[in-house]
N, C-alpha and C positions, 0 to 999 in steps of 0.2 A: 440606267434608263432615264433619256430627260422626262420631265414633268409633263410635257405635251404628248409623247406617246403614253402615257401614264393614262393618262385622263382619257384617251382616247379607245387604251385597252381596257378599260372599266366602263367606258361607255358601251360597246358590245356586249355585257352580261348585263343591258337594260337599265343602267342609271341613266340620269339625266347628267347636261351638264355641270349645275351648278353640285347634284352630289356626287360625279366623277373627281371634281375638282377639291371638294372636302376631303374625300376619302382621299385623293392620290396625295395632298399636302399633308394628312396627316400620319399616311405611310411614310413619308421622308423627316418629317417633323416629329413625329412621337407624341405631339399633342400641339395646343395652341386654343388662344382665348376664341370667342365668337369677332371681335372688334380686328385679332389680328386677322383671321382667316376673311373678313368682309372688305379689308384693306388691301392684305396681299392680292388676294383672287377674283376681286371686281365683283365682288358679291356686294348686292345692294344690302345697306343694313335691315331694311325693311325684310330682307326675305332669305339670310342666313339664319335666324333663329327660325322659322319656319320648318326651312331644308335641312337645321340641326336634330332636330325632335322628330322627323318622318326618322331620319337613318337611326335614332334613338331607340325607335318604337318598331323598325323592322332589326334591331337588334346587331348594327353592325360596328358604333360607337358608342359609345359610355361619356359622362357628364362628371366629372368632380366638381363637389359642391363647394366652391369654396369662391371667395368674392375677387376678381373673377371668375368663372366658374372657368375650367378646364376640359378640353373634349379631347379625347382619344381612341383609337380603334380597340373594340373589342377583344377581337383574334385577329392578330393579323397573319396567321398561318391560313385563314379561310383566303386570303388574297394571293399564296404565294403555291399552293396546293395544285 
């Protein structure tokens, strides 16, 4: 599936675009820093850590702590079900 139907098909279950575009980069990636995902995906830096910690807190990525930190999907079986 390219990236653009990706994002596209997560944006119909109500994300927005900038967290259709986390989520579907990090389903093909398997994780990736805040700096790469602001770079590759046109996400302002000002407003990817924002958009990282809503998907955090509704519980559909996870943060490794480590410097720098690492974000990956939760389950990603909840995307493919």
């Amino acid at each position: 599936m390219k990236f653009a139907d990706m994002v596209k098909n997560i944006k119909e279950f109500g994300f927005n675009t900038y967290e259709a575009k986390i989520l579907s980069y990090l389903l093909l990636r398997n994780e990736a820093t805040a700096p790469d995902m602001s770079k590759n995906l046109e996400i302002p830096n000002t407003k990817i850590y924002y958009v990282l910690e809503k998907l955090i807190n509704k519980n559909y990525i996870k943060k490794r702590e480590i410097s720098p930190a690492i974000y990956y999907i939760k389950n990603k079986s909840n995307f493919f079900d």
